[in-house]
Each structure stands twice: as structure tokens, then as C-alpha cells.
Biotite code that builds the C-alpha atoms (Angstrom):
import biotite.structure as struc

atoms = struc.array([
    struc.Atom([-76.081, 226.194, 193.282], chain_id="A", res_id=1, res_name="UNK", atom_name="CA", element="C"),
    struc.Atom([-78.621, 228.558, 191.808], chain_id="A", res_id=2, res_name="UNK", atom_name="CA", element="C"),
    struc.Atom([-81.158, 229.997, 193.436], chain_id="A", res_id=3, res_name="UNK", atom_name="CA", element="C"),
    struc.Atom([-83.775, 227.848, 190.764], chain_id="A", res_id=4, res_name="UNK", atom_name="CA", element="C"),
    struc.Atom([-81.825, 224.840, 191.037], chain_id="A", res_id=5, res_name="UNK", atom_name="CA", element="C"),
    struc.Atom([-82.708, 225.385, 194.835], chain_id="A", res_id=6, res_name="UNK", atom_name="CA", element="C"),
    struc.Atom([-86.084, 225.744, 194.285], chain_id="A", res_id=7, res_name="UNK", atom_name="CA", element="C"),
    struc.Atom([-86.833, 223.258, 192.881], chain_id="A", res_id=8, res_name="UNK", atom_name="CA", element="C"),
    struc.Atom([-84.592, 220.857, 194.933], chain_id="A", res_id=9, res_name="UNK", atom_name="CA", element="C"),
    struc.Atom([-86.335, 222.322, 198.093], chain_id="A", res_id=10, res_name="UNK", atom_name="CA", element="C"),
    struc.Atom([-89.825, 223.653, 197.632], chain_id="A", res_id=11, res_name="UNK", atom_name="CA", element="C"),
    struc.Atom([-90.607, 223.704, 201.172], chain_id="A", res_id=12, res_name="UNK", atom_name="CA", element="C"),
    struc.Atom([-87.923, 226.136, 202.042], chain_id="A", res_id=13, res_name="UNK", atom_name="CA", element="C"),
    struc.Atom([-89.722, 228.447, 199.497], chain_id="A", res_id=14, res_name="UNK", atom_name="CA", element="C"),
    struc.Atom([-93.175, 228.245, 200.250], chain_id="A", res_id=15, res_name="UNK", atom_name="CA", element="C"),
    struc.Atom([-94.975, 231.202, 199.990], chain_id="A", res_id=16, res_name="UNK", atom_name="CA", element="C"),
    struc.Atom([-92.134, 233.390, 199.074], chain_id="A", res_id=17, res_name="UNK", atom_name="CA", element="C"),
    struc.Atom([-92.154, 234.821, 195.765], chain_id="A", res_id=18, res_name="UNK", atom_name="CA", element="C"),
    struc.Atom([-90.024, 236.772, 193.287], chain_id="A", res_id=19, res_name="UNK", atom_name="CA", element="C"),
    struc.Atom([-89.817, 240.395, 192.177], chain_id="A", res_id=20, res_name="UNK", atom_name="CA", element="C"),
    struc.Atom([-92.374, 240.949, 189.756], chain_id="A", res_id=21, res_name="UNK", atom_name="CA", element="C"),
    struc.Atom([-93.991, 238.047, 189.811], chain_id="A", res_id=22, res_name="UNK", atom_name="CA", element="C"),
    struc.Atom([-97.952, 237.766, 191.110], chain_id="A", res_id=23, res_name="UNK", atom_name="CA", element="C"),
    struc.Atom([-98.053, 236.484, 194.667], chain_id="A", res_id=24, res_name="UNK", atom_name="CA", element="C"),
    struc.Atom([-100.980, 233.277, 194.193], chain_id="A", res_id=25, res_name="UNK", atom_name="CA", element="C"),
    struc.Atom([-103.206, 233.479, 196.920], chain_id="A", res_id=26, res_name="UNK", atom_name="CA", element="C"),
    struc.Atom([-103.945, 230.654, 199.219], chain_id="A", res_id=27, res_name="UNK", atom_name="CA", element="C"),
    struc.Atom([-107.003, 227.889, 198.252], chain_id="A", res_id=28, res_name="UNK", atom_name="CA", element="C"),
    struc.Atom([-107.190, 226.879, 202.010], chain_id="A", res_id=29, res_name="UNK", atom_name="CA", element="C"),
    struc.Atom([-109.203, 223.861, 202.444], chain_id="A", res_id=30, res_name="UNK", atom_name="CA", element="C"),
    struc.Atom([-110.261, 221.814, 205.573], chain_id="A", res_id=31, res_name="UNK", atom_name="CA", element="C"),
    struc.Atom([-110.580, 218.002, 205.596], chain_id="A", res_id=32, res_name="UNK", atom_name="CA", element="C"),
    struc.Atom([-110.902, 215.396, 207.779], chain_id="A", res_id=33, res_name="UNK", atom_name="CA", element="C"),
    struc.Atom([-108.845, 212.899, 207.174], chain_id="A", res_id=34, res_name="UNK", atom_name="CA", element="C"),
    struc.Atom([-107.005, 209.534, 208.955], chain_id="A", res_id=35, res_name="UNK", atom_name="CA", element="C"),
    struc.Atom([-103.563, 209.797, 210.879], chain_id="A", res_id=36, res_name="UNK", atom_name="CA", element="C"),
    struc.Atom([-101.964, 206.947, 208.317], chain_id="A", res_id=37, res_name="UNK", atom_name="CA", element="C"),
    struc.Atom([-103.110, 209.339, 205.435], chain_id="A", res_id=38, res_name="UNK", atom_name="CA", element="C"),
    struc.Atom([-101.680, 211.887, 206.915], chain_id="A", res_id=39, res_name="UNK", atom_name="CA", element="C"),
    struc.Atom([-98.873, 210.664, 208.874], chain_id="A", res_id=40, res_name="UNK", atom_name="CA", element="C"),
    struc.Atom([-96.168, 211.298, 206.717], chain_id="A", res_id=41, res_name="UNK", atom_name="CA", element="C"),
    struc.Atom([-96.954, 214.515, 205.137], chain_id="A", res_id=42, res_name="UNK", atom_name="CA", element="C"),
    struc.Atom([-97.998, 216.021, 208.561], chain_id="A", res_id=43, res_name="UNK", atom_name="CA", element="C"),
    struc.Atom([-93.790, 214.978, 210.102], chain_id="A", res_id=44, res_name="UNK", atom_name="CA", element="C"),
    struc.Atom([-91.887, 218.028, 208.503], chain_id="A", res_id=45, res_name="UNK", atom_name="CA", element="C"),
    struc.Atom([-94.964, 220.049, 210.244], chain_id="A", res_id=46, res_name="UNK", atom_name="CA", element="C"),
    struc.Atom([-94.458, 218.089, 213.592], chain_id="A", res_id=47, res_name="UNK", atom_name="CA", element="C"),
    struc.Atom([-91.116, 218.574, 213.870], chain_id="A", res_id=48, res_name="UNK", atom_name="CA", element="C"),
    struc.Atom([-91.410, 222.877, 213.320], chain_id="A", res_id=49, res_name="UNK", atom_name="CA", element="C"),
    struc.Atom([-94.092, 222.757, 215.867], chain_id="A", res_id=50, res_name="UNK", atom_name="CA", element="C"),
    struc.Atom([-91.751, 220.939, 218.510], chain_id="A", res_id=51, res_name="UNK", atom_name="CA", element="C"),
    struc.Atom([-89.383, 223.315, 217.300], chain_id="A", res_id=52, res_name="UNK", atom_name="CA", element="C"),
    struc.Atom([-91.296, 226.554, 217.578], chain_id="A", res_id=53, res_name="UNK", atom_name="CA", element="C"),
    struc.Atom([-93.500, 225.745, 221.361], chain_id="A", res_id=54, res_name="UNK", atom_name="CA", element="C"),
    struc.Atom([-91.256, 222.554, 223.279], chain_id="A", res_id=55, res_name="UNK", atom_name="CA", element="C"),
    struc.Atom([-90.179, 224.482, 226.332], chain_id="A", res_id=56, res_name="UNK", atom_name="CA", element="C"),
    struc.Atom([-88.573, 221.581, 228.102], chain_id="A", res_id=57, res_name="UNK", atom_name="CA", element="C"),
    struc.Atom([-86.509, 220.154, 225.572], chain_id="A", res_id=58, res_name="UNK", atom_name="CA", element="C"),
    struc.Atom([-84.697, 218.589, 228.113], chain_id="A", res_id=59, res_name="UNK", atom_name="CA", element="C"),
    struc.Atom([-87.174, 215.826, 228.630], chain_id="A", res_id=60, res_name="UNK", atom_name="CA", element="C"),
    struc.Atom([-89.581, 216.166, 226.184], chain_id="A", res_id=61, res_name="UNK", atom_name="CA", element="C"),
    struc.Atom([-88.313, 214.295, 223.433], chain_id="A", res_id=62, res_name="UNK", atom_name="CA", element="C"),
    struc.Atom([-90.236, 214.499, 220.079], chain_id="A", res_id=63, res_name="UNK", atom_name="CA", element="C"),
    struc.Atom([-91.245, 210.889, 219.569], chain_id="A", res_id=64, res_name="UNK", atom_name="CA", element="C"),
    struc.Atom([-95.092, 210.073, 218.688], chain_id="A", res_id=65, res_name="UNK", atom_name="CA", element="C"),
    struc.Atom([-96.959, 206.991, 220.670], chain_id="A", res_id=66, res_name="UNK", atom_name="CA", element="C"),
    struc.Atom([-98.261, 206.137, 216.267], chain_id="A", res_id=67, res_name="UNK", atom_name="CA", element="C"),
    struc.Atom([-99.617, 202.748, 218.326], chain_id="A", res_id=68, res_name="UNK", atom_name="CA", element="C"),
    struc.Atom([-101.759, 204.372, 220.873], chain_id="A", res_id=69, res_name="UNK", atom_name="CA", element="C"),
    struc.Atom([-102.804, 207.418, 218.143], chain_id="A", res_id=70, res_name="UNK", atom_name="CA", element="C"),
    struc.Atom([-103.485, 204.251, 215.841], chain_id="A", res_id=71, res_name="UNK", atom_name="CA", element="C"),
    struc.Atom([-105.283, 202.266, 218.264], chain_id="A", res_id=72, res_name="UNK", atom_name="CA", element="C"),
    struc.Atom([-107.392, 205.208, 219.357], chain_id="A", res_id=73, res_name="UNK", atom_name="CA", element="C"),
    struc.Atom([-108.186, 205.842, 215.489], chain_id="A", res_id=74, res_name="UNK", atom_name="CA", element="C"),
    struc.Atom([-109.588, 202.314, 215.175], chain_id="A", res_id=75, res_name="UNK", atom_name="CA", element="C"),
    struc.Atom([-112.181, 202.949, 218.377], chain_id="A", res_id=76, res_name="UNK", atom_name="CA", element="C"),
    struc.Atom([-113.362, 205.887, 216.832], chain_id="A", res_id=77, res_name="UNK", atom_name="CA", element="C"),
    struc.Atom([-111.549, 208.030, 219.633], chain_id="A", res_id=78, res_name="UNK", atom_name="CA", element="C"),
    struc.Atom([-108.995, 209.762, 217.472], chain_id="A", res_id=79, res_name="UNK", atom_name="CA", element="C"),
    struc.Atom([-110.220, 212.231, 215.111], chain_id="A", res_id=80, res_name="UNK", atom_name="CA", element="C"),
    struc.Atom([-107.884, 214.509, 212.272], chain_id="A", res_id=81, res_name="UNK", atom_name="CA", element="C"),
    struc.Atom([-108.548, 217.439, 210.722], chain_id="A", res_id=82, res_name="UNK", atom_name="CA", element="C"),
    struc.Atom([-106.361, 219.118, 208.054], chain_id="A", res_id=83, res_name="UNK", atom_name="CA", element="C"),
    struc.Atom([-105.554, 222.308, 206.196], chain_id="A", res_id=84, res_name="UNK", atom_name="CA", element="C"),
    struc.Atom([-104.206, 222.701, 202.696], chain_id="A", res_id=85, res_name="UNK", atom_name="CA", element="C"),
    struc.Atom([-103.337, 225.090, 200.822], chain_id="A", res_id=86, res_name="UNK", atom_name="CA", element="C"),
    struc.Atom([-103.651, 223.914, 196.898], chain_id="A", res_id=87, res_name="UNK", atom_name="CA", element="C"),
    struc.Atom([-103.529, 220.446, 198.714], chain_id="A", res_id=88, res_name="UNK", atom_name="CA", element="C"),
    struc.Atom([-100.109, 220.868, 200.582], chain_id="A", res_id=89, res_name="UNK", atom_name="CA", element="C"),
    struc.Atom([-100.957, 220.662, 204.376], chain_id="A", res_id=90, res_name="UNK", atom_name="CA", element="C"),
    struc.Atom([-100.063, 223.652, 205.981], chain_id="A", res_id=91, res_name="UNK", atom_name="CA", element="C"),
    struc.Atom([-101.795, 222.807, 209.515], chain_id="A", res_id=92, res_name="UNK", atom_name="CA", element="C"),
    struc.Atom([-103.742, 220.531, 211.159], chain_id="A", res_id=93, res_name="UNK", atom_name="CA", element="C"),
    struc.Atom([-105.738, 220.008, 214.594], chain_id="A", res_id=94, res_name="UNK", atom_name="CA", element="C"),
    struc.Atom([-106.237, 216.469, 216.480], chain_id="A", res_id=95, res_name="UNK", atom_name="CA", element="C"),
    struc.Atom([-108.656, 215.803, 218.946], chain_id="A", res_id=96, res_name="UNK", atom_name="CA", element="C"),
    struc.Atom([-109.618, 212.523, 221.507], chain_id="A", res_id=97, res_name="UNK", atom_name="CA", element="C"),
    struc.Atom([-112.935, 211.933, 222.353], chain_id="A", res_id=98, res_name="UNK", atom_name="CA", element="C"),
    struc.Atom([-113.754, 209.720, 225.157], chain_id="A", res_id=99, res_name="UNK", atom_name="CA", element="C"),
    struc.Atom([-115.837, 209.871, 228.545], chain_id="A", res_id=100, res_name="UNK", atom_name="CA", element="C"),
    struc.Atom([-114.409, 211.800, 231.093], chain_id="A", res_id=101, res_name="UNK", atom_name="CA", element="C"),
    struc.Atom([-113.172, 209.921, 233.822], chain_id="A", res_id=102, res_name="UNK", atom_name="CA", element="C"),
    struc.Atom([-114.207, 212.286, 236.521], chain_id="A", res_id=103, res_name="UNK", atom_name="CA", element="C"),
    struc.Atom([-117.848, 212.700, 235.163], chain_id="A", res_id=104, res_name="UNK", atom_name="CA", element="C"),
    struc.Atom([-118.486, 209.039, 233.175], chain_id="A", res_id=105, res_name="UNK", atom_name="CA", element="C"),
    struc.Atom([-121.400, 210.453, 231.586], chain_id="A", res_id=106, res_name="UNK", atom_name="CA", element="C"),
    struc.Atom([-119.791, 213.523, 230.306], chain_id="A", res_id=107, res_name="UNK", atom_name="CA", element="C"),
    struc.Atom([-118.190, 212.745, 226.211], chain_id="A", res_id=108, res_name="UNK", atom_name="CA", element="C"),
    struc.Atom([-115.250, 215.408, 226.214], chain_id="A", res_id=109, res_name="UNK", atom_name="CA", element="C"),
    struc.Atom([-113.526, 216.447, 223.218], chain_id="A", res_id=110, res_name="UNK", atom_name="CA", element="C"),
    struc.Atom([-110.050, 217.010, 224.399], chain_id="A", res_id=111, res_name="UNK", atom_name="CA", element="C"),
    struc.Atom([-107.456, 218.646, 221.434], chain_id="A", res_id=112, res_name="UNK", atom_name="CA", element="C"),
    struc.Atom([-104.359, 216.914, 221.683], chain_id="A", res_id=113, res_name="UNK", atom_name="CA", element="C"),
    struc.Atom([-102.303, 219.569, 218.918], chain_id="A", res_id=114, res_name="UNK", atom_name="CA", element="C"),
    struc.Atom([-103.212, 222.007, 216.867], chain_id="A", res_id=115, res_name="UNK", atom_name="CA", element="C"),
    struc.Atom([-100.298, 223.301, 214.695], chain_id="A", res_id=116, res_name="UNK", atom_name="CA", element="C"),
    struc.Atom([-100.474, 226.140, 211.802], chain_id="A", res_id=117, res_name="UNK", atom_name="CA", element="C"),
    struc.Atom([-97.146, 227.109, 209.823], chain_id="A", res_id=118, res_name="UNK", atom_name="CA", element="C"),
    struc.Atom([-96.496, 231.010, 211.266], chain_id="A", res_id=119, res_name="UNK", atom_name="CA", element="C"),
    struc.Atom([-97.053, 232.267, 207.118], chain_id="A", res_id=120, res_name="UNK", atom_name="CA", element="C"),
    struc.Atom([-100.981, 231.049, 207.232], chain_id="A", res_id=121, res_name="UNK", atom_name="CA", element="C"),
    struc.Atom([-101.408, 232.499, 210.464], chain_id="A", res_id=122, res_name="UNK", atom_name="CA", element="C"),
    struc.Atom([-102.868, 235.955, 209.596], chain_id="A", res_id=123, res_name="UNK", atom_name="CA", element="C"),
    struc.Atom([-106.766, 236.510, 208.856], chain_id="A", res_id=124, res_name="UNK", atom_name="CA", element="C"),
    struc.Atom([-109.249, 233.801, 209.869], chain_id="A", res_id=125, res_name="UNK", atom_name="CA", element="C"),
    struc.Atom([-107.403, 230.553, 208.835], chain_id="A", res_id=126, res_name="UNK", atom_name="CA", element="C"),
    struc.Atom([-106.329, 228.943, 212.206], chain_id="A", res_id=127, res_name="UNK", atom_name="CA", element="C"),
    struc.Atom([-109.740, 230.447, 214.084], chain_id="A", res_id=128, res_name="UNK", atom_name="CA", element="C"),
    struc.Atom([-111.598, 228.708, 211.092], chain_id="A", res_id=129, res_name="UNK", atom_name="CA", element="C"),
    struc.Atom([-109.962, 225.210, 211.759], chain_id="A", res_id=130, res_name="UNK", atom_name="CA", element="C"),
    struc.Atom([-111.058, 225.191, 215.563], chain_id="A", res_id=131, res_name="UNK", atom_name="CA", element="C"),
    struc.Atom([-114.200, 226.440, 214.787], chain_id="A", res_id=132, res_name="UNK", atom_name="CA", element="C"),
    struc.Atom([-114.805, 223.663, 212.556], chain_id="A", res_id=133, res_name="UNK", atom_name="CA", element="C"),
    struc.Atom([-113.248, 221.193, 215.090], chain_id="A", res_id=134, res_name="UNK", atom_name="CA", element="C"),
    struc.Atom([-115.592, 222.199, 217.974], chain_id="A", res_id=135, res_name="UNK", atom_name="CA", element="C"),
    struc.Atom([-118.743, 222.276, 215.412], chain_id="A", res_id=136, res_name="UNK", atom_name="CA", element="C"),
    struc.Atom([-117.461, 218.553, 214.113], chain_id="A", res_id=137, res_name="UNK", atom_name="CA", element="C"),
    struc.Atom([-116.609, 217.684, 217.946], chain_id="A", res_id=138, res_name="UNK", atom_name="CA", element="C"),
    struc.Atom([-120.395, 219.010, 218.832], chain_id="A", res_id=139, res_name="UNK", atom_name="CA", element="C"),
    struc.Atom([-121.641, 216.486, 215.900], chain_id="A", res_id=140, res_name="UNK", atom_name="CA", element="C"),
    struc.Atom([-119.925, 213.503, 217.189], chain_id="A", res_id=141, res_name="UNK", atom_name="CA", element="C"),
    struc.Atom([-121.928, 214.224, 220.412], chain_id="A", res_id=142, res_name="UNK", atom_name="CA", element="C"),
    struc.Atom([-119.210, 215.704, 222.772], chain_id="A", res_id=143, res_name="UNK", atom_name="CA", element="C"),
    struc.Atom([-120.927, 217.875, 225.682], chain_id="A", res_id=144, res_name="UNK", atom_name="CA", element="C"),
    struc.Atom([-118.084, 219.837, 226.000], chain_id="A", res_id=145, res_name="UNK", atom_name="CA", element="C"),
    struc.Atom([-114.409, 220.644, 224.109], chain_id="A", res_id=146, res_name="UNK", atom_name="CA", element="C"),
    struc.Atom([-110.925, 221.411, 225.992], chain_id="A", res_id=147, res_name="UNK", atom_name="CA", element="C"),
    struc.Atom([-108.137, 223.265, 223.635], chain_id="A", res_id=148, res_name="UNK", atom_name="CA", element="C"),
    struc.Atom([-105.145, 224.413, 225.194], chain_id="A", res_id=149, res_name="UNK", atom_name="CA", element="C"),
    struc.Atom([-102.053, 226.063, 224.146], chain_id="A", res_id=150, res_name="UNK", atom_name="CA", element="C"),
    struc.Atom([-98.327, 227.496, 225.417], chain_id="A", res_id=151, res_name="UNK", atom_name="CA", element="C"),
    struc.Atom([-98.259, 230.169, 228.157], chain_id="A", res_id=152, res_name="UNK", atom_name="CA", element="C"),
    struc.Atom([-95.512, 231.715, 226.134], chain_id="A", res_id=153, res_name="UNK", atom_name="CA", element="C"),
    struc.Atom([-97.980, 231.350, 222.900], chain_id="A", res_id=154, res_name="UNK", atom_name="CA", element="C"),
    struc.Atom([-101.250, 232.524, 224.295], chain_id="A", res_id=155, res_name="UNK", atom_name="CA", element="C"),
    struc.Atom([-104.397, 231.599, 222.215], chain_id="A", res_id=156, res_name="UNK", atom_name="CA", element="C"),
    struc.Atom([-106.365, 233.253, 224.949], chain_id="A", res_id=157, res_name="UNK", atom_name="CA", element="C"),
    struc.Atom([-107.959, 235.859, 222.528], chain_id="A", res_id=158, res_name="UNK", atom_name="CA", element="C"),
    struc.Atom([-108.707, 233.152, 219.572], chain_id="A", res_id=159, res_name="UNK", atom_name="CA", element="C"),
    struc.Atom([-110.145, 230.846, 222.138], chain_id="A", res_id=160, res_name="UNK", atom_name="CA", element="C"),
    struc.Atom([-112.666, 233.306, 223.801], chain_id="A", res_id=161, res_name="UNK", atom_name="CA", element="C"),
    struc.Atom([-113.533, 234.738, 220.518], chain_id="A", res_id=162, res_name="UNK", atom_name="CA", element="C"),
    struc.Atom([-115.010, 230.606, 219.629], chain_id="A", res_id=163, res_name="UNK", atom_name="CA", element="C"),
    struc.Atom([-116.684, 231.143, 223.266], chain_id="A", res_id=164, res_name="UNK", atom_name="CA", element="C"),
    struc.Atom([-114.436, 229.421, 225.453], chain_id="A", res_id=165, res_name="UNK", atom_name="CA", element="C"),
    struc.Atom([-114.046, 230.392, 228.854], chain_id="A", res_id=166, res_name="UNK", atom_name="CA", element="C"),
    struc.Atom([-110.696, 229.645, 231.215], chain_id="A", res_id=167, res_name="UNK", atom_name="CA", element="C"),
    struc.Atom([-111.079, 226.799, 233.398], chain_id="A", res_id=168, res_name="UNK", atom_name="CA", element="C"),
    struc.Atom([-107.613, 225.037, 234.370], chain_id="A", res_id=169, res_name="UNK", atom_name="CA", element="C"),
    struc.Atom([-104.360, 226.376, 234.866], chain_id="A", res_id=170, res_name="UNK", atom_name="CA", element="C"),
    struc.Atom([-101.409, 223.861, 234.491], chain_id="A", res_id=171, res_name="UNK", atom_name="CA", element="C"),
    struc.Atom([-98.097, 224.003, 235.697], chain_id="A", res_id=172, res_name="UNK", atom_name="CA", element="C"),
    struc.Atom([-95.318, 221.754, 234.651], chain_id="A", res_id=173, res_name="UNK", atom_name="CA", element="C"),
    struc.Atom([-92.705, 220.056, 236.589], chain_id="A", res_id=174, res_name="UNK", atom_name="CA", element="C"),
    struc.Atom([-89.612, 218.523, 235.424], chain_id="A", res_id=175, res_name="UNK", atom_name="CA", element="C"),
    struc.Atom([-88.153, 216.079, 237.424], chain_id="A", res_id=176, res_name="UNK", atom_name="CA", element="C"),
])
């Protein structure tokens, strides 16, 4: 098989890469929210790197999405998507539940359920511009305060205090 004949059967495999000589395009990043079904099926081949890349207990965690309960808390209003694109090819995306906290019933928390960004569009402001604009659209929708988390072995720590978060919770995880 050629290398064009590959290409073009594959795109995704060569995303972002480019050949000797030729001008490298740079990214039109674009944010957008959007609904899971629109997404849904474009957003899989992104899911399934993610898993790939942070699941540390493979064992039992089992890549298999609840799409009822994601679709049921989309219809309440609960379940809100955010995208990004590059020349309209998602390249990342952030998902967030908002509901009253059950601890303070009074208290509408923003709680980020995954955030994903392919390793390539991680440089320069890209992924610290999509949670900004989650926590700004999170503020909107009237949420007193926002929880993002990520992997101990994948710190965010820096990205997340840089937005103004502060370390509250420290989880540890038990497989059984």
C-alpha cells in the first residue's frame, strides 16, 4: 500500500502530520456547545484514546458509556457538552453535570465529568481555553461553584490553579 493510498484510507492516523516541503496549516480551533447525540459518534474514536491514554484500573473499569443516563440527564437540562474543532474535526471536548449538591441542597455545582484533548492540540492555550469557557458557561447557567478533576499520574494541578481553582478533595481508589 502506498503511503497516499494510506492517507487517504486513514486520515485520522495522519492528522496533523505533514510532508517534507509542504506548509504545515495551522489549526482554526473553535469551541461549541453542542448535544451528546450530535456528538456522540464523532466524539467515540476520541473516547476510546482517552480510556486508552488515563484508565489506570483496566481491570475493572471497562470502557462502556451509561448513553441512557448521559441522555436522560441531557433532556433535564443537567448534562451540558462542549466541543473543540479544529477546521470542524473534533479534536477535544469537556462534559459537565449540573445539579444541586446533595450535601448543601441549595448549592448548584457544576461537576466535569471528562475533559479529553488529543496530546497534538495540547501545547499553547487550547485545553486552558476550553475550561475556561466551561467554568464562564457553568457560571452563566447559575452554578455557585465548579469541580474539575483529573489523573494523579496526569496532573492538571498547574492548569487548574492558573483558572483559580484551589485543591479541596483528595480521592483514593479501591478495587475490589
Amino acid at each position: 500500500m502506498t503511503l497516499t493510498r494510506m492517507i487517504e484510507d486513514h486520515p485520522e492516523m495522519f492528522r496533523g502530520l505533514y510532508r517534507l516541503g509542504e506548509t504545515r496549516a495551522k489549526p482554526v480551533i473553535t469551541y461549541q456547545v453542542e448535544t451528546l447525540a450530535a456528538t456522540r459518534d464523532e466524539a467515540l474514536p476520541l473516547l476510546d484514546r482517552h480510556y486508552d491514554e488515563i484508565a489506570q484500573f483496566k481491570g475493572v473499569q471497562k470502557l462502556d458509556p451509561d448513553w441512557e443516563t448521559y441522555d436522560a440527564l441531557e433532556k433535564t437540562g443537567k448534562l451540558w457538552v462542549m466541543t473543540v474543532r479544529d477546521r470542524g474535526i473534533m479534536v477535544g471536548y469537556i462534559v459537565m453535570v449540573i445539579s444541586r449538591a446533595l450535601h448543601y441542597r441549595n448549592l448548584i455545582m457544576a461537576t466535569e465529568d471528562i475533559h479529553f484533548l488529543l496530546p497534538e492540540y495540547r501545547k499553547g492555550l487550547i485545553g486552558y481555553r476550553l475550561l475556561a469557557k466551561a467554568k464562564q458557561a457553568m457560571k452563566e447557567k447559575g452554578a455557585k461553584m465548579a469541580i474539575m478533576r483529573c489523573k494523579a499520574r496526569q496532573s492538571h494541578a498547574v492548569l487548574f490553579e492558573r483558572l483559580g481553582g484551589e485543591l479541596s478533595d483528595m480521592v483514593y481508589a479501591f478495587t475490589l
